[in-house]
C-alpha positions in Angstrom: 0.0 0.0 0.0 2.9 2.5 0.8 4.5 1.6 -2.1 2.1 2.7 -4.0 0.9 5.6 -2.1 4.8 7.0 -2.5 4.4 6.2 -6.2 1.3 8.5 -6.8 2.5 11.3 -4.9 5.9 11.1 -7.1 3.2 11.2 -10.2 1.4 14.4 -8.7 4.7 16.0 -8.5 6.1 15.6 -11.9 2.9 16.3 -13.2 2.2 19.4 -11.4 5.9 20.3 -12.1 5.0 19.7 -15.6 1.7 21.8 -15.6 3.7 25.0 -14.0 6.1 24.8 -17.0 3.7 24.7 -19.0 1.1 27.6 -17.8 4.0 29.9 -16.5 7.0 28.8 -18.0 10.4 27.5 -17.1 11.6 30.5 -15.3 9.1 30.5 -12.8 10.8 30.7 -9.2 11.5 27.3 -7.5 9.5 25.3 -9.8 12.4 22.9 -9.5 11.1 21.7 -6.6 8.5 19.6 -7.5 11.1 17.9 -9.8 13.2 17.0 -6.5 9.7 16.1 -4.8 9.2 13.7 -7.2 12.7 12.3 -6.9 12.2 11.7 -3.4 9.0 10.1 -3.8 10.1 7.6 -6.2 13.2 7.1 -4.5 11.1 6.6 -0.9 8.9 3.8 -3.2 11.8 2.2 -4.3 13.3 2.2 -0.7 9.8 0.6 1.1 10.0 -2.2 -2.4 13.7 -3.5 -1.4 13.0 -3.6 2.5 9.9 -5.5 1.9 11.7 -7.9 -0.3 15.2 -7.6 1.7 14.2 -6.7 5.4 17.1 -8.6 6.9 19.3 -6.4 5.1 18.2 -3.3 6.2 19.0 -1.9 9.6 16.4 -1.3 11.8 17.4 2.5 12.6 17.0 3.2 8.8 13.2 2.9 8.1 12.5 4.1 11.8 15.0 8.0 11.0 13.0 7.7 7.7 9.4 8.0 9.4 10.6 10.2 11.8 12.0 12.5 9.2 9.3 12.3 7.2 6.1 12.9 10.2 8.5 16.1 10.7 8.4 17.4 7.5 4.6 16.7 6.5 4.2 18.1 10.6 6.2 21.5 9.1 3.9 21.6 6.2 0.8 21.4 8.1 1.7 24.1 10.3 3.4 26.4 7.9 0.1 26.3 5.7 -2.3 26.5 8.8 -0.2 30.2 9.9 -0.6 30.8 6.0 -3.8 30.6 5.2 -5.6 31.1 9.1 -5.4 34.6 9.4 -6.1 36.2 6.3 -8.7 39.3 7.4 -11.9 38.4 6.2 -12.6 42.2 5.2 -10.2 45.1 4.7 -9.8 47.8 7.1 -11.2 51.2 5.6 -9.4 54.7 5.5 -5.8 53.8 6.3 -3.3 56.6 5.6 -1.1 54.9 3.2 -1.4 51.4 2.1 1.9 49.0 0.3 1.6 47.0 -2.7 3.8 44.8 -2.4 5.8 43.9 -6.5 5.6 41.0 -8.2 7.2 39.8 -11.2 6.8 41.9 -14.4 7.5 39.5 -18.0 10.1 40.8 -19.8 7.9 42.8 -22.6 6.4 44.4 -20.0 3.1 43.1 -19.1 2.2 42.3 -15.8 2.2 38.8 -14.1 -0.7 37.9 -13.1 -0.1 37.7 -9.2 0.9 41.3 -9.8 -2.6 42.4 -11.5 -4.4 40.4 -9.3 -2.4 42.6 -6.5 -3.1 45.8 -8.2 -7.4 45.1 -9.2 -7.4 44.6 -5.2 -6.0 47.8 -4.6 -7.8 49.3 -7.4 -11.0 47.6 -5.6 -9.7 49.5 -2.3 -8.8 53.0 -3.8 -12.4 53.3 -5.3 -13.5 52.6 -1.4 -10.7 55.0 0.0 -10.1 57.5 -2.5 -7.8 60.0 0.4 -5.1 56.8 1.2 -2.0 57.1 -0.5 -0.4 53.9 -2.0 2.7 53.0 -2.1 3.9 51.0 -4.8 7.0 48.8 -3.9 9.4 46.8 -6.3 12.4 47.1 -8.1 13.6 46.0 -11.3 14.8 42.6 -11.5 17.3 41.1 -14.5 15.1 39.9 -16.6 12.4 42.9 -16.3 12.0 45.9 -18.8 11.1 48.5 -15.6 10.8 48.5 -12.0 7.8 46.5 -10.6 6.6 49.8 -9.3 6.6 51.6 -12.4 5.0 48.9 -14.6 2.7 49.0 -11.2 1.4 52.7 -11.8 1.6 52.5 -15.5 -1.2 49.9 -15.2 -2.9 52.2 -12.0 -2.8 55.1 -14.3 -4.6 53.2 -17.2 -7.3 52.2 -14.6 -8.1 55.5 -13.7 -5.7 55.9 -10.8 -5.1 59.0 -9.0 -1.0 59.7 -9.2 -1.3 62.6 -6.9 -1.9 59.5 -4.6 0.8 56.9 -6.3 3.9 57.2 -4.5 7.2 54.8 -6.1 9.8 52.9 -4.2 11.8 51.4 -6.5 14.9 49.8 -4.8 13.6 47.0 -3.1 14.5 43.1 -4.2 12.5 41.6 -1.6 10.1 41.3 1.3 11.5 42.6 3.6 13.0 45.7 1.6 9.7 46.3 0.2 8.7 46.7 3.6 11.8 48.4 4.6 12.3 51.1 1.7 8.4 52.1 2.2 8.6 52.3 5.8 11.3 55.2 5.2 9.4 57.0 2.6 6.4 56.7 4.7 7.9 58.5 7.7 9.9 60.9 5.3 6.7 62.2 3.8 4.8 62.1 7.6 7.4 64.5 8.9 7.2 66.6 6.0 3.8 67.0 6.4 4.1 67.8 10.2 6.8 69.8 9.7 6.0 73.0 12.2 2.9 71.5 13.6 1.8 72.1 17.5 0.7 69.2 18.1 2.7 66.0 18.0 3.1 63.8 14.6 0.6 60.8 14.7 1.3 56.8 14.0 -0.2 57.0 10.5 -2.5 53.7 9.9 -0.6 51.2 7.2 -2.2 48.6 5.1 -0.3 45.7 2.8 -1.8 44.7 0.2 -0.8 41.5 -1.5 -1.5 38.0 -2.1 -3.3 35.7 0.2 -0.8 33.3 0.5 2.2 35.8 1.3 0.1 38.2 3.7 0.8 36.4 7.2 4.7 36.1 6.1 4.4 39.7 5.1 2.7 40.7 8.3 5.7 39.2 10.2 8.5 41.1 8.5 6.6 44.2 9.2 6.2 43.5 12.9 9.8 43.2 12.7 10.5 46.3 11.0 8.0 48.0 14.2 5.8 49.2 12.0 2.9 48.8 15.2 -0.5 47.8 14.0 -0.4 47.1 10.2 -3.1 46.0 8.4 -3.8 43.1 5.4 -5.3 43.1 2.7 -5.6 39.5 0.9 -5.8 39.7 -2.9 -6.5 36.8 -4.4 -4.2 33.8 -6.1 -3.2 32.1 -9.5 -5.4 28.9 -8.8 -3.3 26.9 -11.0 0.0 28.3 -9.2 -1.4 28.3 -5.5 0.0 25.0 -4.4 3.4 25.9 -5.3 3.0 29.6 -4.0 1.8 28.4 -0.9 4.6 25.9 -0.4 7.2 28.0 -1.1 6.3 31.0 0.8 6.0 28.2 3.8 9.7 27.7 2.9 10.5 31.1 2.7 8.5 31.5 6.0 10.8 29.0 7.5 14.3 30.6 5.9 13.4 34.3 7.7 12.5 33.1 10.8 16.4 31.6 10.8 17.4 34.9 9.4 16.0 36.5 11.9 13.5 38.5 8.9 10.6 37.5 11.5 
């Protein structure tokens, strides 16, 4: 029965690998890992065939470490996915002084992924609802991109509609936690500005992030982080076909900053 429950999951993998190369292409980030999922899989079914054939050959510590490493890792899973995905806000908060959006890739002739337009129609969705928040649009440009995420980001804004007087551009972060960074600094650059030769002390503006459902929680974290206080998510939604592998590998990358010490 294991043997072939081991066997199917190796399938799933290099099929799912298969259908991400196929929808999103070969360049899309950690895809690779369904290929080594696979591996192990197969390898695993292979394993459980020669001990059930050979099991006086096989050391007794070997299948035991083998469960035990592998109740920890589905154990990881479980938990990394329940943090994901348990406290996305159900609605968004309204009026909040300045809201993030965090970048996502842009293809290299300029069009928008779409996690990133699925990131920007939510904030479209909350601008038309909040028309006085400013938004902050956050990304870089990578190698392979023809602009910085946050241009490409109000380029498409402006085409909706968009208020720029209410578009503001950082445009040097790479990831996460410099999104969150590099905004945070612009954010309380233009609040001192504004309070420059006031009576009354500056207030704690209200911040909002908006990105995608699967990333808000380990977004959420790096801002706590970063002491931005009280900040607020906003969930847009996910590439269906892609959310499996998003999901996964922003459990990962949940994992990797808490060792960095991102979290």
């Amino acid at each position: 029965m294991l043997i072939w429950v081991f066997t199917a999951a190796a399938v799933l993998c290099l099929v799912y690998y298969g259908v991400i190369v196929l929808y999103a292409g070969f360049g899309t980030s950690f895809a690779v890992l369904w290929l080594l999922f696979g591996g192990f899989f197969g390898a695993t079914a292979a394993g459980i065939h020669l001990y059930q054939k050979y099991p006086e050959r096989v050391p007794l510590w070997i299948p035991v470490s083998f469960v035990t490493l592998c109740a920890s890792g589905l154990m990881i899973v479980l938990v990394t996915q329940i943090l994901i995905f348990g406290r996305i806000p159900a609605a968004a908060e309204a009026s909040l002084d300045y809201v993030i959006v965090l970048g996502a890739k842009v293809k290299p002739d300029g069009s928008l992924s779409k996690t990133l337009k699925l990131r920007l129609d939510k904030e479209l969705e909350y601008a038309k609802e909040n028309p006085e928040t400013m938004l902050v649009l956050s990304g870089a440009k990578g190698d392979a991109e023809p602009c910085s995420e946050a241009e490409a980001m109000e380029t498409y804004l402006l085409e909706q509609g968009a208020d720029a007087s209410h578009l503001l551009k950082e445009e040097q972060s790479f990831s996460t936690v410099e999104n969150l960074a590099y905004s945070k600094v612009m954010i309380e650059k233009r609040e001192a500005l504004l309070w420059q030769g006031a009576l009354v002390p500056m207030r704690q503006p209200r911040i909002g992030i908006i990105t995608s459902n699967f990333h808000l929680f380990r977004a959420g974290m790096i801002a706590k982080k970063q002491d931005y206080g009280t900040v607020y998510g906003i969930a847009s939604e996910a590439d269906k076909v892609l959310l499996v592998h998003f999901s996964l590998r922003d459990g990962i990358a949940l994992l990797k900053d808490r060792l960095m010490g991102n979290l």
